[in-house]
N, C-alpha and C positions, 0 to 999 in steps of 0.2 A: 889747316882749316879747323875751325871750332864750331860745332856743332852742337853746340847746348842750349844756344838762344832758343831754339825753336823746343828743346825738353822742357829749359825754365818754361816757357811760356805754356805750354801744355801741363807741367805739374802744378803750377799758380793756378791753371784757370779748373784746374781741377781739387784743386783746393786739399793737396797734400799738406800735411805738418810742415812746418816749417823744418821742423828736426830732422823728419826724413825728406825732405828736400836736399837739406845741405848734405848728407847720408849719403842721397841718392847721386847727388853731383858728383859729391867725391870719390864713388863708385863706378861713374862713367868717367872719369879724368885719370884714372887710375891706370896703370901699365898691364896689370892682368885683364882686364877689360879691352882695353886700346889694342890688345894682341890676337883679338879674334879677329876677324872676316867681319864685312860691317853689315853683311845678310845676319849674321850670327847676331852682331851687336841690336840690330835694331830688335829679332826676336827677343831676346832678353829685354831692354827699354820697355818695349810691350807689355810683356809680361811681370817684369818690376812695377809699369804703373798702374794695371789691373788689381795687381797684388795690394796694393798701398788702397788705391780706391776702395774694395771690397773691403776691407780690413776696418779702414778708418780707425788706425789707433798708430803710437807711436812704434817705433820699431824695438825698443826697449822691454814695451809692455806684452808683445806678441807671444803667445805659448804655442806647442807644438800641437795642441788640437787646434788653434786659430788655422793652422797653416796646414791642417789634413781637413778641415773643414771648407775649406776654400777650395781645395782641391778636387774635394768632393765632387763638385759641379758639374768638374770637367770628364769627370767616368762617363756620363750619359750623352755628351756629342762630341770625344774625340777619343781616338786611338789610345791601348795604355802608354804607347811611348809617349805620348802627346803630352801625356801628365806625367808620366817619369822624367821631361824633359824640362818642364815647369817645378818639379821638387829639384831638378840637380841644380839648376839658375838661383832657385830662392836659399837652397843648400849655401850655394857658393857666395849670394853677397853674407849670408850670417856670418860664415867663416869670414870674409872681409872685412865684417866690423869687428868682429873680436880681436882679430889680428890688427884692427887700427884703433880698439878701445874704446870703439861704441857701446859697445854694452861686452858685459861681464862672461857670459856664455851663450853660444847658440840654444835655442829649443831645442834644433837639430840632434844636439850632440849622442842624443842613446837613441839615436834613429841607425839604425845601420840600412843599407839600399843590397839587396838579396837577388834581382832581375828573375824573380821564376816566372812560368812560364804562362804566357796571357790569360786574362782571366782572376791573374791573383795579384795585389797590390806587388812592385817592385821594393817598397819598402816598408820594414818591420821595425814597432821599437823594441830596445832590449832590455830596457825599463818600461814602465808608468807612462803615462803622458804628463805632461805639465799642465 
């Protein structure tokens, strides 16, 4: 069963890029994806299309303060795993597009993820920001 009629139609009427649409498709059709639990899969969906909405830019053009900027949000009504759990999701599709040649490097990449102890962000970068 294919279940993406109903994401196209929710990412169209929410007026993602075209770019990261097809991104986004090819990210939920994918085998690393298909292998979670589909509680799992629909959190992630969520949270991919929150991502893209807030953003409103392509996924190519995104830096790694867009993506701790957005996250920002979530310190103030959810737990830190909440948002440590929304940085590993957005973690993992960058790594999926570099590894399929979406774009050339993650922002991610000199972010290292640290888990200390609540209170203090889960992850640090080891560089700069972009």
């Amino acid at each position: 069963m294919n279940d993406l009629t109903p994401l196209e139609a929710n990412l169209s009427e929410k007026r993602i890029s075209p770019k990261n649409h097809l991104i986004v498709k090819s990210y939920f059709e994918s085998t690393e994806f298909k292998n979670h639990k589909e509680t799992y899969q629909e959190i992630v969906k969520n949270v991919i299309l929150d991502f893209f909405m807030t953003l409103s830019k392509d996924l190519d053009m995104i830096t790694s303060s867009d993506i701790f900027h957005w996250l920002s949000h979530f310190y103030e009504e959810n737990s830190y795993q909440g948002v440590d759990g929304r940085f590993l999701i957005i973690m993992d599709l960058f790594d999926f597009c570099v590894e399929r040649n979406y774009i050339k490097a993650s922002p991610l990449a000199n972010i290292i993820t640290i888990g200390l102890a609540k209170g203090y962000p889960f992850f640090k970068p080891i560089r700069g920001l972009k």
